[in-house]
C-alpha positions in Angstrom: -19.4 -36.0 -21.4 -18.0 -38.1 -24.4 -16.5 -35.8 -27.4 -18.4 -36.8 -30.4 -16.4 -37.6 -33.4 -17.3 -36.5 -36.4 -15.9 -37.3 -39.9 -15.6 -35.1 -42.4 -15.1 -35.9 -46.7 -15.2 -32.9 -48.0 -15.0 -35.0 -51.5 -14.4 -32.8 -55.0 -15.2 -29.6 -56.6 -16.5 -26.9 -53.8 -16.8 -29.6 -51.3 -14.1 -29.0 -49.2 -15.3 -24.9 -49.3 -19.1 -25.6 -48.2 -18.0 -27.8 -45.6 -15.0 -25.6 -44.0 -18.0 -23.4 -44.0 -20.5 -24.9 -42.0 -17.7 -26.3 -39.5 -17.0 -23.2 -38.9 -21.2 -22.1 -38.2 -21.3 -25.3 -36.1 -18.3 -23.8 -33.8 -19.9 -20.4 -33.5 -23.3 -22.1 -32.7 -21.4 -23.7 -29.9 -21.0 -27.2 -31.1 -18.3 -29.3 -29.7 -16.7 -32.3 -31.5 -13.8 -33.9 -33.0 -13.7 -34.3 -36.4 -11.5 -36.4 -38.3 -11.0 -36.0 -42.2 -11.6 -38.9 -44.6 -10.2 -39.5 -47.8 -13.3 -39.6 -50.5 -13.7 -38.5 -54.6 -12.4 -38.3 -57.8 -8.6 -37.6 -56.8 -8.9 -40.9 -54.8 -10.3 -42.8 -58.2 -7.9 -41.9 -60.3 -4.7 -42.3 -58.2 -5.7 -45.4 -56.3 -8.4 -46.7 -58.2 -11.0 -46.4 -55.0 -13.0 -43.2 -54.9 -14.0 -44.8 -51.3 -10.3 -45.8 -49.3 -11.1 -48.9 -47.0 -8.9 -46.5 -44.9 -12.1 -44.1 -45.2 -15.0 -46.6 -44.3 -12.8 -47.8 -41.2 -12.5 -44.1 -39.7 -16.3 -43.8 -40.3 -16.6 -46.7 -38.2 -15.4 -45.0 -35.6 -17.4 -41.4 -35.7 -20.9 -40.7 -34.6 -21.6 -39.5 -37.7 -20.2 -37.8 -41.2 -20.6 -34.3 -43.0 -19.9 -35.0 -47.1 -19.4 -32.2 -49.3 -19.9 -32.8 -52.9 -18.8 -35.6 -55.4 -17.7 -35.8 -58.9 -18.8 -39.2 -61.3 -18.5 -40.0 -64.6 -19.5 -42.4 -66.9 -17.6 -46.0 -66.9 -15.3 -45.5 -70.1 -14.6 -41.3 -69.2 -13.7 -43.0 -65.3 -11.6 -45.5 -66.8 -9.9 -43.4 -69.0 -9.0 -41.4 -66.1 -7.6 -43.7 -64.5 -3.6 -43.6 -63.4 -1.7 -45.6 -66.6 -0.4 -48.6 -63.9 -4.2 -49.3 -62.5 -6.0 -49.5 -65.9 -5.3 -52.6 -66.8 -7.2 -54.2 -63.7 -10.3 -53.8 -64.7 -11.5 -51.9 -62.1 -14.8 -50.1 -62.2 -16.1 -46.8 -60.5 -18.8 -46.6 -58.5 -20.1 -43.8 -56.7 -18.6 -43.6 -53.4 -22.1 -42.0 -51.7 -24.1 -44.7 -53.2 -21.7 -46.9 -51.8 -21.4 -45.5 -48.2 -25.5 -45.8 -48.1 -25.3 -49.8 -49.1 -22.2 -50.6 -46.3 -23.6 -48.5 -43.3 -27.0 -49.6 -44.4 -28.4 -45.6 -44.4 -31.6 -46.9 -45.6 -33.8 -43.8 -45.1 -32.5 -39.9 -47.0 -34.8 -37.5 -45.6 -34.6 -34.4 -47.8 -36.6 -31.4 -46.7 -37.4 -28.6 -49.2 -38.6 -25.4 -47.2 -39.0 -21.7 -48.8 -37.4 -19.6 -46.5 -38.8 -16.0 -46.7 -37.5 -13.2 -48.5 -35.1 -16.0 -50.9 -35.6 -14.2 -54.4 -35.6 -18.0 -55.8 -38.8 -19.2 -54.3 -41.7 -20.1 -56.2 -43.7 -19.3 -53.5 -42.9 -18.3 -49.7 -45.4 -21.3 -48.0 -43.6 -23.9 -49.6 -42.5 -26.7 -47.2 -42.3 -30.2 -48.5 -40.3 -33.4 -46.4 -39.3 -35.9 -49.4 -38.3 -39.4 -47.6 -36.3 -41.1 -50.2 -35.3 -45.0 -50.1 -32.2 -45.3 -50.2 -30.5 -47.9 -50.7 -32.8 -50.3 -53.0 -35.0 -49.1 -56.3 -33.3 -48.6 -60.0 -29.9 -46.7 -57.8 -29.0 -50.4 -56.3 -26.8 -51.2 -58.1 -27.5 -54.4 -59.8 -26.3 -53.7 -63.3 -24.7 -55.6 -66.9 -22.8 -55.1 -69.8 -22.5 -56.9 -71.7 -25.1 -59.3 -70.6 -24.3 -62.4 -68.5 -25.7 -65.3 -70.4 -27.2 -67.0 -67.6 -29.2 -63.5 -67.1 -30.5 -63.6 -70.8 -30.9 -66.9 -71.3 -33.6 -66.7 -68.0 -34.9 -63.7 -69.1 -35.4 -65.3 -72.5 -37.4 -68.1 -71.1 -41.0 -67.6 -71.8 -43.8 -66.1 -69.0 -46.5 -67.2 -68.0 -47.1 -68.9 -72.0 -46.3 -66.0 -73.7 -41.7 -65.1 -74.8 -40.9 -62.3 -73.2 -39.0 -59.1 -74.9 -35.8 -60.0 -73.9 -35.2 -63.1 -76.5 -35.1 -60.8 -79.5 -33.0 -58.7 -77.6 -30.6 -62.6 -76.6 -31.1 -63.1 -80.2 -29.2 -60.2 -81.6 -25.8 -60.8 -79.2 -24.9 -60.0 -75.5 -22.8 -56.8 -76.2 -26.3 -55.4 -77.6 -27.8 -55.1 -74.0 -26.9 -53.3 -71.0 -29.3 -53.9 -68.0 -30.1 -52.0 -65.1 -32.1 -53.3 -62.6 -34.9 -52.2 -60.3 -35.7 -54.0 -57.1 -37.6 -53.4 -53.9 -38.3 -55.3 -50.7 -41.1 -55.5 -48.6 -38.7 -55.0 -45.8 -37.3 -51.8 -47.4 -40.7 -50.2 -48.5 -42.1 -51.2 -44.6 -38.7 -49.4 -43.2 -39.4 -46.0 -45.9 -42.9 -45.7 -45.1 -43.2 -46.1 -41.7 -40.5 -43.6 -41.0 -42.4 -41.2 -43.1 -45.8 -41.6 -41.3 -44.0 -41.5 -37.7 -42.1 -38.3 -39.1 -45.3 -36.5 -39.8 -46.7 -37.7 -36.3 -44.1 -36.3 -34.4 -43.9 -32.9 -36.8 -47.1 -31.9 -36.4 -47.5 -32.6 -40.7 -50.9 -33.7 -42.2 -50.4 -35.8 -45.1 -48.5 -38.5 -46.6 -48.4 -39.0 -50.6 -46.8 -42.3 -51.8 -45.5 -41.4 -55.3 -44.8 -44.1 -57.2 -45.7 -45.6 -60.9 -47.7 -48.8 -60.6 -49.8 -49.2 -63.4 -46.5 -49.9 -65.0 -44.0 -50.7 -62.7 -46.7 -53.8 -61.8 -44.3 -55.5 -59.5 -42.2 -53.5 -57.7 -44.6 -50.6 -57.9 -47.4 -52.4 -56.9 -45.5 -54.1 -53.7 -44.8 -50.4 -53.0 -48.2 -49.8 -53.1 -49.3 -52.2 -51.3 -46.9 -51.9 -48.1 -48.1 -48.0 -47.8 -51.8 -48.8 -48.0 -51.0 -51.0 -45.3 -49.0 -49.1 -43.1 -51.0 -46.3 -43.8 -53.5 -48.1 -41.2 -51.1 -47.7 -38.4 -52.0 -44.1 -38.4 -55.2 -42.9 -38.6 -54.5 -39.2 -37.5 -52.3 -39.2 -40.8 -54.2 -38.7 -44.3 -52.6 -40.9 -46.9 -52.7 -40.2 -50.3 -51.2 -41.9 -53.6 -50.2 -39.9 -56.6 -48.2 -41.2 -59.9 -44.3 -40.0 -60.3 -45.1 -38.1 -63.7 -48.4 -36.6 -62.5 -46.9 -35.5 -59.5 -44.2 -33.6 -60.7 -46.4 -31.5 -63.0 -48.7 -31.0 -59.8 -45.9 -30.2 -57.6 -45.0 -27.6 -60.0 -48.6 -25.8 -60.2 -50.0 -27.0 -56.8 -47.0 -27.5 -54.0 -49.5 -26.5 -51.5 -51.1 -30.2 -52.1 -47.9 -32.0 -51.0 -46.3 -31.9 -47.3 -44.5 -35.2 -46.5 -43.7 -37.7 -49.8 -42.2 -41.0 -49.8 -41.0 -42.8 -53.0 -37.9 -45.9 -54.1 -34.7 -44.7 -54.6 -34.8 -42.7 -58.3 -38.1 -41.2 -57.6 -37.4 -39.8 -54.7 -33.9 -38.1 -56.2 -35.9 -36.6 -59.1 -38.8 -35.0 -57.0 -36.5 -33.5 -54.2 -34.5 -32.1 -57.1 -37.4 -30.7 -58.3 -38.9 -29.7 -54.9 -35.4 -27.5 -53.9 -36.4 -26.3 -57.6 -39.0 -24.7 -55.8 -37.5 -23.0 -52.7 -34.5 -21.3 -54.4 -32.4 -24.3 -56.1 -29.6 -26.7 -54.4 -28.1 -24.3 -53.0 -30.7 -24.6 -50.2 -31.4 -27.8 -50.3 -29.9 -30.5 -47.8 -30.1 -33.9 -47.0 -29.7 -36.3 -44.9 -28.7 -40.6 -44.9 -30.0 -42.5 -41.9 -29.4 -45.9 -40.6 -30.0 -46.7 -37.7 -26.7 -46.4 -35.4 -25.2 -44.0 -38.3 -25.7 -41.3 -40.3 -24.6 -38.9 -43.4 -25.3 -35.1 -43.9 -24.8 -33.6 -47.5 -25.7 -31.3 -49.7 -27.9 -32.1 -52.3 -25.5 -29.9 -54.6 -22.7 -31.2 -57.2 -19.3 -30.9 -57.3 -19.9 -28.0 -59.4 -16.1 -27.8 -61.0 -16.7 -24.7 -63.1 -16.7 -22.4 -59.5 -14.2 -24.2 -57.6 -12.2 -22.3 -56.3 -13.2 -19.1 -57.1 -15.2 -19.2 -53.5 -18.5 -18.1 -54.8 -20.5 -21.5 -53.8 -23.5 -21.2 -51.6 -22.6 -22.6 -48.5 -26.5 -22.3 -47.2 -27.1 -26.3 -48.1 -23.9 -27.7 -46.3 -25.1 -25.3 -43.4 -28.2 -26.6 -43.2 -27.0 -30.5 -43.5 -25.0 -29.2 -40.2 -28.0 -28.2 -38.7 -30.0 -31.7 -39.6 -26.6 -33.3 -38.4 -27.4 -31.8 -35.0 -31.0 -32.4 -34.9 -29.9 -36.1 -35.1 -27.5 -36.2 -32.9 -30.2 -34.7 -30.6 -28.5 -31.3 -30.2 -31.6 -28.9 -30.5 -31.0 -25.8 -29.1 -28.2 -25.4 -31.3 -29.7 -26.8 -34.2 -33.1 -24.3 -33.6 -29.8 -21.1 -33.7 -28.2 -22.0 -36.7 -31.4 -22.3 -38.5 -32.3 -19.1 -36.9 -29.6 -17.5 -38.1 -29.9 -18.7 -42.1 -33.7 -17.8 -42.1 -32.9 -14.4 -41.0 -30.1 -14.0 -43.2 -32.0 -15.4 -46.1 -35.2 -12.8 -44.9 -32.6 -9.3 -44.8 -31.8 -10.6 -48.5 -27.8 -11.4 -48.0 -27.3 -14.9 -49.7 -26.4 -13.2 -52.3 -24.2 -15.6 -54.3 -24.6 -16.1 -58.0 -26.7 -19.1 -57.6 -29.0 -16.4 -56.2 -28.5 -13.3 -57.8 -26.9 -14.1 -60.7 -22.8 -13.7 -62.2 -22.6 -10.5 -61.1 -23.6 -11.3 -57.7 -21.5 -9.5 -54.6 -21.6 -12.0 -52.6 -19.1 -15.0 -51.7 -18.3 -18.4 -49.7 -16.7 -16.2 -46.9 -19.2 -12.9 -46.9 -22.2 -15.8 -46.0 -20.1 -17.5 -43.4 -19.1 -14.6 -41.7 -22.2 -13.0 -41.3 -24.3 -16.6 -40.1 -20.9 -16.4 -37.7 -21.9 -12.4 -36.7 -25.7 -13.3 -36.1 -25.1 -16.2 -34.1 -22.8 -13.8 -32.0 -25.7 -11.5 -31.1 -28.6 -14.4 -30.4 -29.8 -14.2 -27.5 -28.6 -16.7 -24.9 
C-alpha cells in the first residue's frame, strides 16, 4: 500500500500548536502517512515578501492532501509596512496565502459543518447540525480588486446603461485615488459545481433540505444567476426539498430558528459569514472545521484565527484542527478511523473536559496538551 503524503502549514499564531495536536490524534487513531512541512504565513511575508513560497505550492503538488493551521493578514499599508527594509521598495502586495491556495489548486467547494455536540456548555441548543457549502473560489473573496482606479475600468464604468449614467461617473469625476473597487463575480460554471455538490451531499447523508441563501433582489446579476442555477439543479433531485432564503433574513432566522436549516449553499462571502455564525451556535470556532475541495486535492483547516494574544501560552482549543483531521480522513476515504476520532471528541465534549478558556472562560483548567492527551487515552481504550 502506497504511504500517503500529507503536507502540513501549520502557518502563524497557535497554528503550529492545533496542528501538532491533531497529528498526534491522527497517530493514536491509527493513521499512517508521511507528512512533509510547508513553509506558509506572516513570518514568510515579511522576510521574503511571499506569505505562500513557490517552494510551498510545489511540495503540495506532491501530497494527497494538506492540514493548515491558522493565518495571520493585515491590511495592505500595516502588510507593507512590515515588510523587511530591502523588499519594500518592490511594490509587492499581500495576499492571503489560503485564498490563494483555493484559486491555484482550484478547491472550488469549502464544506463547513457546524454540529452541537452534547454536553458543550457553548451550544445554543444540543440538536443543532447545519452543513454550510461555501463557493470558494469566485463571489466578492476573488480577488478582482483596485486602488486607485484603472482608468480604462472607470472610464467603462462611466459609460452610460442602458440610457440612463451610471453612479460611477460622479465617482470618475472626482479623481481615481477617490475609488477603491472590489469586485463580485460568479459563473454559471461555479454556481452549477456549489450547488450540485450540496444536493448530492444531502443525498448521500441522509439530509432533507437545501436552502440557497443569497441576496437577489439586489445583487440582480450575480444573485440572480445564483438563483437561477439552483432552481435548476434543484430539479435533479426531487427527494431533496429546496428552499431559498435571503442572506440578512437568514441570519436572524438561523439565530431564532436553526432547526429550519440543515444543508446551505451560498458565493464565497456569504457562505464565510453564516458558517461563522452557525459555529456561533455550537460552541464558537473552536469547534468549528472546514474543509477546501477540488477535485484531485484538498485542504483541512480550522475555521479559527491566528489568535496571537494566546500563542504560546498552550491554551488553544485544539477540538477544530481535530476535527479538520477527521474530515481530512473521511476524504481520503479512511472511515473507520475517521468514525474513532470523532468518537472520541463527542465523548470528551459529553463528560464536559474541553475545558479551555474558549469554553470555560480565563480561568479555565484546561490546556492544548490536557485535550490531546485525553482524545489520545480514549482512543486507547475503543474497542477494536
Amino acid at each position: 500500500m502506497t504511504t500517503r503524503r500529507i503536507a502540513l502549514l501549520p502557518g502563524d499564531g497557535i497554528g503550529a500548536e492545533v496542528i501538532s495536536a491533531a497529528i498526534r490524534v491522527l497517530d493514536a487513531a491509527g493513521f499512517e502517512a508521511e507528512y512533509l512541512r510547508g513553509d506558509v504565513g506572516w513570518h514568510y511575508w515579511c522576510t521574503e515578501g511571499d506569505a505562500l513560497p513557490a517552494r510551498t505550492v510545489e511540495l503540495l503538488r506532491r501530497c494527497d492532501a494538506a492540514l493548515f493551521g491558522a493565518i495571520t493578514s493585515k491590511p495592505a499599508d500595516e502588510a507593507a509596512a512590515e515588510l523587511a527594509p530591502a523588499l519594500r521598495s518592490r511594490g509587492l502586495k499581500y495576499s492571503s496565502p489560503i485564498v490563494r491556495l483555493r484559486q491555484l489548486f482550484d478547491l472550488h467547494t469549502a464544506l463547513r459543518p457546524c454540529r452541537a455536540y452534547p454536553g458543550n456548555p457553548r451550544n445554543i441548543r444540543d440538536d443543532i447540525d447545519i452543513v454550510v457549502f461555501r463557493e470558494n473560489t469566485e463571489g466578492l473573496y476573488g480577488g478582482i480588486e483596485w486602488h486607485p482606479l484603472p482608468e480604462s475600468v472607470a472610464r467603462a464604468m462611466a459609460d452610460e446603461t442602458d440610457g440612463h449614467p451610471t453612479k460611477m461617473r460622479r465617482w470618475f469625476d472626482a479623481g481615481l485615488d477617490n475609488v477603491a473597487l472590489s469586485t463580485r463575480f460568479v459563473s454559471r460554471a461555479g454556481c452549477e459545481r456549489i450547488v450540485r455538490a450540496a444536493f448530492q451531499y444531502a443525498v448521500q447523508n441522509g439530509r432533507r433540505r437545501v436552502t440557497l441563501l443569497e441576496k437577489p433582489n439586489v445583487l440582480r446579476e450575480t444573485g440572480g444567476l445564483f438563483t437561477r442555477v439552483f432552481r435548476q439543479i434543484a430539479t435533479e433531485f426531487p427527494a431533496i426539498e429546496a428552499r431559498e432564503a435571503n442572506i440578512d433574513s437568514a441570519c436572524m432566522q438561523m439565530v431564532t430558528d436553526p432547526g429550519r436549516f440543515d444543508v446551505v449553499v451560498a458565493e464565497n462571502m456569504f457562505g464565510d459569514i453564516v458558517s461563522d455564525l452557525a459555529a456561533g451556535l455550537v460552541g464558537g470556532l473552536g469547534f468549528a472545521p472546514s474543509a477546501n475541495i477540488g477535485d484531485r486535492f484538498a485542504v483541512f483547516e480550522p475555521t479559527h484565527g491566528s489568535a496571537p494574544d494566546i500563542a504560546g501560552r498552550g491554551i488553544a482549543n485544539p477540538i477544530a484542527a481535530i476535527l479538520a483531521a477527521r474530515m481530512m480522513l473521511e476524504w481520503l476515504g479512511e472511515h473507520e478511523i475517521a468514525a474513532r476520532v470523532e468518537s472520541a471528541v463527542a465523548s470528551l465534549i459529553a463528560d464536559g473536559l474541553v475545558n479551555t478558556p474558549d469554553v470555560a472562560g480565563p480561568d479555565a483548567a484546561g490546556t492544548t496538551e490536557s485535550i490531546t492527551r485525553q482524545l489520545i487515552e480514549r482512543l486507547a481504550h475503543q474497542p477494536a
